[in-house]
C-alpha positions as CSV (number, residue, x, y, z in Angstrom):
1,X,-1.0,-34.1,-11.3
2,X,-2.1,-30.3,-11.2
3,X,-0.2,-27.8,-9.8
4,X,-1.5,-25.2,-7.3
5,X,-1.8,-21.9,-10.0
6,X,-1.3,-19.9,-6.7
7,X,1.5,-21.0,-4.5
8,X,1.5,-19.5,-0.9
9,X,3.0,-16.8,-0.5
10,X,6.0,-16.7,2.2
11,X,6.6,-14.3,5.1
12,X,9.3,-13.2,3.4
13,X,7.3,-11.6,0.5
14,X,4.5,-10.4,2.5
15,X,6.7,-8.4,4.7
16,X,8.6,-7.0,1.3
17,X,5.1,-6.3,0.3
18,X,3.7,-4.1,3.4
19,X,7.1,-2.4,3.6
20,X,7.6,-1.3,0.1
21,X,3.5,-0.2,0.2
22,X,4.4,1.7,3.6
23,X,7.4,3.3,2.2
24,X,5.1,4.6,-0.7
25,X,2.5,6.1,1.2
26,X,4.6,7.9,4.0
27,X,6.6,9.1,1.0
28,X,3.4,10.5,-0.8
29,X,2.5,12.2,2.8
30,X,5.7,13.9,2.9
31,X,5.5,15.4,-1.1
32,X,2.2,16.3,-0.3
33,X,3.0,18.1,2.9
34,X,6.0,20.0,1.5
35,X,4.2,20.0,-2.2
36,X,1.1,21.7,-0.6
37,X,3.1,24.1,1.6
38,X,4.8,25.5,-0.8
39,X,2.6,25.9,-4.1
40,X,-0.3,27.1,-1.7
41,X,1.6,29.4,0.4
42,X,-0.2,32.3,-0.5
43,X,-3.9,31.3,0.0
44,X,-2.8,29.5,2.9
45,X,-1.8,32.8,4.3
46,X,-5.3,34.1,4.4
47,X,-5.7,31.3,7.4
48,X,-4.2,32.1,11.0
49,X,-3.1,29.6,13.5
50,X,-2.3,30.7,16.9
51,X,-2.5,34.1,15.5
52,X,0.0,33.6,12.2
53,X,-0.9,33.0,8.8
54,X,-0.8,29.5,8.1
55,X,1.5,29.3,5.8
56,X,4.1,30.3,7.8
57,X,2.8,28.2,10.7
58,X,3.2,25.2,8.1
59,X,6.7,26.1,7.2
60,X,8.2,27.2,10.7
61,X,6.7,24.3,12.8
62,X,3.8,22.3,11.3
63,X,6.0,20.1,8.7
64,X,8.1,19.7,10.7
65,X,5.7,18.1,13.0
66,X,4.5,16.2,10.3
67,X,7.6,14.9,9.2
68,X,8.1,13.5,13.2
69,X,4.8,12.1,12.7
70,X,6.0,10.6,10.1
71,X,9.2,9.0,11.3
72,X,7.6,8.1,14.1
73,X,4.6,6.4,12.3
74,X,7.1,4.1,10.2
75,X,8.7,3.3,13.0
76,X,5.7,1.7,14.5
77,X,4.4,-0.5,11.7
78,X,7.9,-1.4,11.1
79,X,8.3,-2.7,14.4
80,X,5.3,-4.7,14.0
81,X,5.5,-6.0,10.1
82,X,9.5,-7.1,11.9
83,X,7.6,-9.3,14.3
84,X,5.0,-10.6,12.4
85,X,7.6,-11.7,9.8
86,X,9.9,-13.2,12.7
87,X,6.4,-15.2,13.8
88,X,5.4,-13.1,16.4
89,X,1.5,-13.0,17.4
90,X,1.8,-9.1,16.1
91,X,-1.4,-7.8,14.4
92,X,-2.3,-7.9,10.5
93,X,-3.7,-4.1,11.1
């Protein structure tokens, strides 16, 4: 008798999958965010926002933003990977 080369895969693992994969890519947001902030600062500042260079628009308010965005973002998917996981109709998107 032949055994199935791919077994299924359990909700268990999936979730572990998305979450790790998440994790990764709000993490490469952030170092790219505060990466990009700070190496660029000075050719940033030849851009005004709201009437102040960039760069210091980035640093005083705009991460920080981000960052929220961020949080808030993971937060989110979270909620729904939780429930999709726990057998919830929640969406695969």
């Amino acid at each position: 008798m032949a055994s199935d080369p791919h077994p299924p895969v359990s909700r268990q693992a999936t979730y572990w999958r998305r979450t790790r994969r998440l994790t990764l890519l709000l993490l490469l947001v952030w170092f790219g965010v505060t990466f990009t902030v700070i190496f660029f600062a000075r050719e940033l500042s030849h851009f005004t926002l709201f009437g102040w260079p960039l760069s210091f628009y980035m640093a005083a308010q705009g991460a920080t933003l981000i960052y929220v965005g961020i949080v808030g973002c993971y937060a989110w998917r979270m909620r729904r990977f939780d429930q999709m996981a726990k057998g919830g109709d929640g969406d695969a998107t």
